[in-house]
C-alpha positions in Angstrom: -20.5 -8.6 13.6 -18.2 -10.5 11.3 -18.2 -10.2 7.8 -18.1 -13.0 4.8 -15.0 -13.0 3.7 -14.0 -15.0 0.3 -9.9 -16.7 1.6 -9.0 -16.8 -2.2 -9.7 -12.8 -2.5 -7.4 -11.8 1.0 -5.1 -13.9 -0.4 -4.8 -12.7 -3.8 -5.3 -9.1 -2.5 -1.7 -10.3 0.0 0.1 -11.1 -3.2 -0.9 -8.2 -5.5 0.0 -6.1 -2.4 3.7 -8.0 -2.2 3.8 -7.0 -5.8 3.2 -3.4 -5.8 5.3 -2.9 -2.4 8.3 -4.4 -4.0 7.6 -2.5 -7.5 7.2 1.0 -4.8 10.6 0.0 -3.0 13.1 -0.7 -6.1 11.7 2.7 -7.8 12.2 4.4 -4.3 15.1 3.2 -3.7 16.6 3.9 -7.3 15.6 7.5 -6.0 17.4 7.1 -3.1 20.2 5.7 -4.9 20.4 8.5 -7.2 20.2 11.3 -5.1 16.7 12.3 -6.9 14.4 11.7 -3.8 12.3 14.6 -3.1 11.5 16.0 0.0 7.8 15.4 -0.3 8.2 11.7 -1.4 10.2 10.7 1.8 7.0 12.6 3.2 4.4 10.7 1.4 6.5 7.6 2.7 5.4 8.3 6.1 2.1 10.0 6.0 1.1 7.0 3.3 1.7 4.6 5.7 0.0 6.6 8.5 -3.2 7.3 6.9 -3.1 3.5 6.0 -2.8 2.0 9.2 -5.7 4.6 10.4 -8.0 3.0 7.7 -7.0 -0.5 7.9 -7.7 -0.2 12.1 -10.7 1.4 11.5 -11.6 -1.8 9.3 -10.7 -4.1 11.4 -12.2 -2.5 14.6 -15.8 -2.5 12.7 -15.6 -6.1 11.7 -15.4 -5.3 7.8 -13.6 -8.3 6.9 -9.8 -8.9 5.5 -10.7 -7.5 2.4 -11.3 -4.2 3.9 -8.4 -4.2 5.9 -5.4 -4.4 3.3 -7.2 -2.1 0.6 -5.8 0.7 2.2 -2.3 -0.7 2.0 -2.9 -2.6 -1.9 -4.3 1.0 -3.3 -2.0 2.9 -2.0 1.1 0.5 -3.1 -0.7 -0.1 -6.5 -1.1 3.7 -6.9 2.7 4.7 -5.7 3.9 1.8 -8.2 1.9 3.1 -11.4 3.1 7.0 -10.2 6.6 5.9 -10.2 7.0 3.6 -13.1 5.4 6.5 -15.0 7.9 9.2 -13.6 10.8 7.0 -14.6 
C-alpha cells in the first residue's frame, strides 16, 4: 500500500522544516548561552523528539507517504520556533 506522494510538497515540507530547526536551535541555544534554559525545555528537547520519531515510524510503517512522515518533525519545529520567538 503506497501512497501518492506530490516530490515538490516533501521537498518544500524538508526546507520549511530546515527553517524552523535552525530558527528552534539559535533561540535554544541563546538560552543555553544565557543561562535561562529551563529544566522543562531541555525536557521538551527530548520527549519532542521522542514522540516524533514514534509518529513519523508509525507513518512510514503504514505506507502514508513522505508527507506524513516529516509532519511530525515540521509541526513540532514550526511550533517550538513561533513559542520561542514569542518568549524572546
Amino acid at each position: 500500500m503506497e501512497a501518492a506522494t506530490d516530490p515538490f510538497l516533501a521537498f518544500k515540507m524538508m526546507a520549511q522544516l530546515t527553517l524552523a530547526s535552525w530558527e528552534t536551535i539559535g533561540h535554544r541555544f541563546a538560552l543555553m548561552a544565557q543561562g535561562a534554559c529551563t529544566i522543562s525545555e531541555y525536557q521538551l528537547m527530548a520527549s519532542e523528539k521522542i514522540e516524533a520519531l514514534q509518529l513519523s515510524t508509525l507513518a512510514l510503517l503504514t505506507g502514508r507517504g513522505q508527507e506524513e512522515v516529516v509532519k511530525p518533525y515540521l509541526q513540532r519545529a514550526q511550533h517550538n520556533a513561533s513559542r520561542l520567538r514569542v518568549s524572546r
